[in-house]
N, C-alpha and C positions, 0 to 999 in steps of 0.2 A: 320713175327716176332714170335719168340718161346718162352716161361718165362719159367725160370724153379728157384724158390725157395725152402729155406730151414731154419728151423730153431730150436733149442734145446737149453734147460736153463741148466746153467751152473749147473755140479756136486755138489756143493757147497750148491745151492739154487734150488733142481731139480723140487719144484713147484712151483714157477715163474719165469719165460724167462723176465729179465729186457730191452729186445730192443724189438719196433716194426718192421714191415717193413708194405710200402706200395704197393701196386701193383695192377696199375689200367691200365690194357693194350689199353684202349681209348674206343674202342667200337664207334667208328666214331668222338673220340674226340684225345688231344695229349696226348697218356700215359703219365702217370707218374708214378716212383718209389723213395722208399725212405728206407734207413736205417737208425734207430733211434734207440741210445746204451745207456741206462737209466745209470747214473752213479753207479757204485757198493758201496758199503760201504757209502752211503749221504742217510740217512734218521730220518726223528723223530716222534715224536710222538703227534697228534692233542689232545683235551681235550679230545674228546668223545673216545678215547683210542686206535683209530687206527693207525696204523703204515703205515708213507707214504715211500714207497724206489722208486727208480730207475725205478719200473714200471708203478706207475702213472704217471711221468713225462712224460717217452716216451710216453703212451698212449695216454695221453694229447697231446701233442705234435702231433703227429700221426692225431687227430683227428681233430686240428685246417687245417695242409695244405691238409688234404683231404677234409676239407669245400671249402677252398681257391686256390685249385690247380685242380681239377677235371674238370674245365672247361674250359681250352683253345683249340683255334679248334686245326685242324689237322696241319691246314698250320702254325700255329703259330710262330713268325718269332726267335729266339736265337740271334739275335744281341746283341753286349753289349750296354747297354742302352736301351732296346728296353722293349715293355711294358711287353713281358714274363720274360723279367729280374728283370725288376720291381717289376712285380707281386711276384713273387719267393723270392725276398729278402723280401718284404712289409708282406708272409706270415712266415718267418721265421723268422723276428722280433715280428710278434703278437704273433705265438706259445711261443717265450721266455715271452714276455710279462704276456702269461695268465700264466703259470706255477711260474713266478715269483709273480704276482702277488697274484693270488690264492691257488697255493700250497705251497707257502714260505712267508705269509701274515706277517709273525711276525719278524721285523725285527731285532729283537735282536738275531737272530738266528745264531749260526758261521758257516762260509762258508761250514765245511763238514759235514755241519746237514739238509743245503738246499738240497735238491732232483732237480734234472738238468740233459740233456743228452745233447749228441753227434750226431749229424745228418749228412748224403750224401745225396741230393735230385736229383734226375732226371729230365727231360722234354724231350721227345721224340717232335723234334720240325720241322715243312716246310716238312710237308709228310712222315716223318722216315730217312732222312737224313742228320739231326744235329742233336746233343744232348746238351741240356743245361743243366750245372749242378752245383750245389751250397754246399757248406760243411762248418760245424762250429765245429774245433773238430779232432780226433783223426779216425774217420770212412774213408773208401778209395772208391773211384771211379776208377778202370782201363779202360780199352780197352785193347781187345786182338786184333789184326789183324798183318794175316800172320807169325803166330808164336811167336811175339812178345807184351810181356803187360807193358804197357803205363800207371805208376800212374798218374791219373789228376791231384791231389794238395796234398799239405803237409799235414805230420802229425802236429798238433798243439799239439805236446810232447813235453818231456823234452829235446829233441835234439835242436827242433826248440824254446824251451824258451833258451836255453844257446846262440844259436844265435841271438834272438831278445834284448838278455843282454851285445852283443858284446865278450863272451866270447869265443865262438865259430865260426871261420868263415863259410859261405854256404859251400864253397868246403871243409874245412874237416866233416862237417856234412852231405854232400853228402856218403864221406867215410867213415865214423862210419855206415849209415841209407843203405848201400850196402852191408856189412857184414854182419849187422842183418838182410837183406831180405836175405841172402842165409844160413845161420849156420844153420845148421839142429838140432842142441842140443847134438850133439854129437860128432862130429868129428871137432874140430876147425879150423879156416880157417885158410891159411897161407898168410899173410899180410906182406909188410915190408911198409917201410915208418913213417912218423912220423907226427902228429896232433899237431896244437897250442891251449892249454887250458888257456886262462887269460893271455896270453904274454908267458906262458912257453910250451917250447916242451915234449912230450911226444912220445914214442915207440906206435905204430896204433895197434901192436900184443899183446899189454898190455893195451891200452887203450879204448876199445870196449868194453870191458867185463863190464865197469864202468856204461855204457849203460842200461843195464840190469838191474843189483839191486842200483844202485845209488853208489856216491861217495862221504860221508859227507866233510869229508875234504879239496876235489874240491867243493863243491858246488855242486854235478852234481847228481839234483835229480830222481827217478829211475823210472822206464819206464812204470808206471803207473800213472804216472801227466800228467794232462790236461791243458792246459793254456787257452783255449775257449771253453765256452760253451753256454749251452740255458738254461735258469731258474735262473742260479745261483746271477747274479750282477744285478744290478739296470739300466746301461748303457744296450743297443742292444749289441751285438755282432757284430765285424766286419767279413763278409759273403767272402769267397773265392767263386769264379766264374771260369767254365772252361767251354770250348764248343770246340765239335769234329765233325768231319763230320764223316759219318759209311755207309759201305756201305755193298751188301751182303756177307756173312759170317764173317761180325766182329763180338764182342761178347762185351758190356757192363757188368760190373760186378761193384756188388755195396757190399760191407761187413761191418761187425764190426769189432773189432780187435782178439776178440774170434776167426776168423778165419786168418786173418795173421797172429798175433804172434805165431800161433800154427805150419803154414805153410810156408815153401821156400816158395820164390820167381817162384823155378826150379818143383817144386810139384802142387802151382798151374797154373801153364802153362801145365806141362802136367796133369790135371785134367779138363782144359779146351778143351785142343785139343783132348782128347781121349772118353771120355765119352757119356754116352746116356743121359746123366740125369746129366750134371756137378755142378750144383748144391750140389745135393746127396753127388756124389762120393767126391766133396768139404770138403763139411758140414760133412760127417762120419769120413773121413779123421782128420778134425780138434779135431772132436769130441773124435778118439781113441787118438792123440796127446795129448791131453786136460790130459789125464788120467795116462798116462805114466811119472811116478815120479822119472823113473831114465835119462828122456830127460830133459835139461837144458833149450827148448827153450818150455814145458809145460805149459798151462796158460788156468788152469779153468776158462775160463769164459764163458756168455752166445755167442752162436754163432749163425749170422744172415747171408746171401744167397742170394743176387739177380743174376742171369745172364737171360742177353736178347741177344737171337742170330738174328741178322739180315740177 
C-alpha cells in the first residue's frame, strides 16, 4: 500500500488551510484516513477575543477520531453492523459532540456563526481488502479501479436537499450532479432532455447552470450549502456508510470539495492513472483551477488529497 497526500489553503485565507486530513497507514494496525473540510465563512468570536473559524473545528474533529479510530487491528472486520462500524459512527458522533459542545458552547449563536465541518473517514479493514467508509457532508470517497472512479456516497448539497424536499427527483439529480462532474468551466455541455422542478418541467441545457449559483426564485439554493454537518446542531448527524472490496492496483481517494469543484470528473481520472505522485499532480491541478477567474467552474477553496494505491 502506497499514500500519497496533499494539501494547500485556500487563496482567500492563504494562512490557514481550514480542512484536516488524517493519515495513519496502520503500522501493524487498520489504517485509517480521513478528510475533514472545516466550514468556510462560520465563525465568532469568544470573550478573550479570539476568533474561532473552520479550523478549529476540523482540528478538533481530527483529533477526537485519531484518539478513537487508531486502534483497530489489521483484520478488523467492515461488516455492516459490525463493531468497526460501530466504532466509526460512535466516533464521529463524539467528534460532533465535542465541537458542538465546546466550541459552540453558547447557544444563542445563529447557525452561521457556529464553526462545524464536513468529514470522509476511511478504515482499511480484514487485511487491506475492504474499506470501510463513513461521510457526513459534502467531502467524497472514490475508488478508481481499471480505469474507472466510483463515487461511494452523496453529496449532502443543495442537489441532494431539493431532493430530500421532494422537489427534485434522484434521477434528474443524478443528471444535473453528472454535468457538473464533467463541465470543465468553459466549454458548455451539450445536454437535451428535460428535468422536473416542484412539478414543473424545465429545459436540462438551461437548468444545470441554476446549480452553480443558486436559483432564488426556484428555491434552488447554490452550491455552496451544506445540509449535514458536524458541530453545527444539537441532534448527531445521520452518518452515510459505504464499504468496497480493493484489490492490487485499485486506488482509494478521499477529498474536499476544493478539489472536485475545481476538477472533471475526466481530469481526475487521468490524474489518477498517469501520475507518479497523483496526489500532487491532483492537488496542483486543483490548485492552478482555483485561481483562474476566467473558468466558470473556479472555487477558491481550501484543497485536501488522499490517495491510497493498493
Amino acid at each position: 500500500m502506497i499514500v500519497y497526500d496533499f494539501q494547500q489553503a485556500s487563496t482567500e485565507h492563504p494562512d490557514r488551510c481550514e480542512d484536516a486530513i488524517i493519515v495513519a497507514p496502520g503500522n501493524g494496525k487498520a489504517p485509517v484516513f480521513a478528510v475533514i473540510d472545516g466550514m468556510g465563512g462560520h465563525q465568532h468570536q469568544l470573550a478573550d477575543g479570539r476568533t474561532l473559524t473552520g479550523r478549529d473545528a476540523s482540528q478538533a474533529i481530527r483529533d477526537v477520531l485519531i484518539e478513537d479510530l487508531e486502534h483497530f487491528a489489521a483484520d478488523a472486520n467492515a461488516d455492516p453492523g459490525g463493531e468497526t462500524e460501530t466504532r466509526v459512527i460512535a466516533a464521529i458522533g463524539r467528534a460532533h459532540q465535542h465541537v458542538f459542545r465546546d466550541l459552540n458552547s453558547d447557544q444563542g449563536l445563529p447557525l452561521n456563526q457556529r464553526i462545524g465541518a464536513v468529514a470522509t473517514v476511511a478504515v482499511v479493514c480484514e487485511n487491506g481488502s475492504r474499506v470501510l467508509l463513513a461521510q457526513v457532508g459534502d467531502t467524497r470517497g472514490y475508488v478508481y479501479t481499471d480505469g474507472e472512479l466510483i463515487q461511494l456516497m452523496q453529496d449532502e448539497d443543495n442537489i441532494e436537499y431539493l431532493v430530500k424536499q421532494k422537489i427534485l427527483s434522484e434521477k434528474d439529480a443524478d443528471k444535473v450532479s453528472a454535468i457538473l462532474n464533467s463541465y470543465d468551466g468553459v466549454n458548455e455541455p451539450k445536454v437535451d432532455g428535460n428535468i422536473t422542478l416542484n412539478g414543473q418541467k424545465y429545459e436540462l441545457y438551461l437548468a444545470w447552470r441554476w446549480f452553480l449559483v443558486g436559483n432564488a426564485a426556484l428555491n434552488i439554493p447554490a452550491a455552496n450549502v451544506v445540509i449535514n454537518s458536524l458541530g453545527i446542531h444539537t441532534t448527531d448527524p445521520i452518518t452515510q456508510r459505504s464499504r468496497i472490496e480493493v484489490g492490487a492496483g485499485d486506488m482509494l481517494m478521499l477529498c474536499s470539495d476544493g478539489l472536485y469543484k475545481n476538477l472533471t470528473e475526466a481530469e481526475i481520472i487521468a490524474g489518477l492513472g498517469d501520475a507518479i505522485d497523483p496526489a500532487k499532480v491532483l492537488g496542483e491541478a486543483a490548485l492552478a483551477r482555483s485561481q483562474d477567474k476566467a473558468n466558470r467552474r473556479m472555487d477558491p477553496d481550501d484543497i485536501s488529497v488522499i490517495v491510497v494505491k493498493f
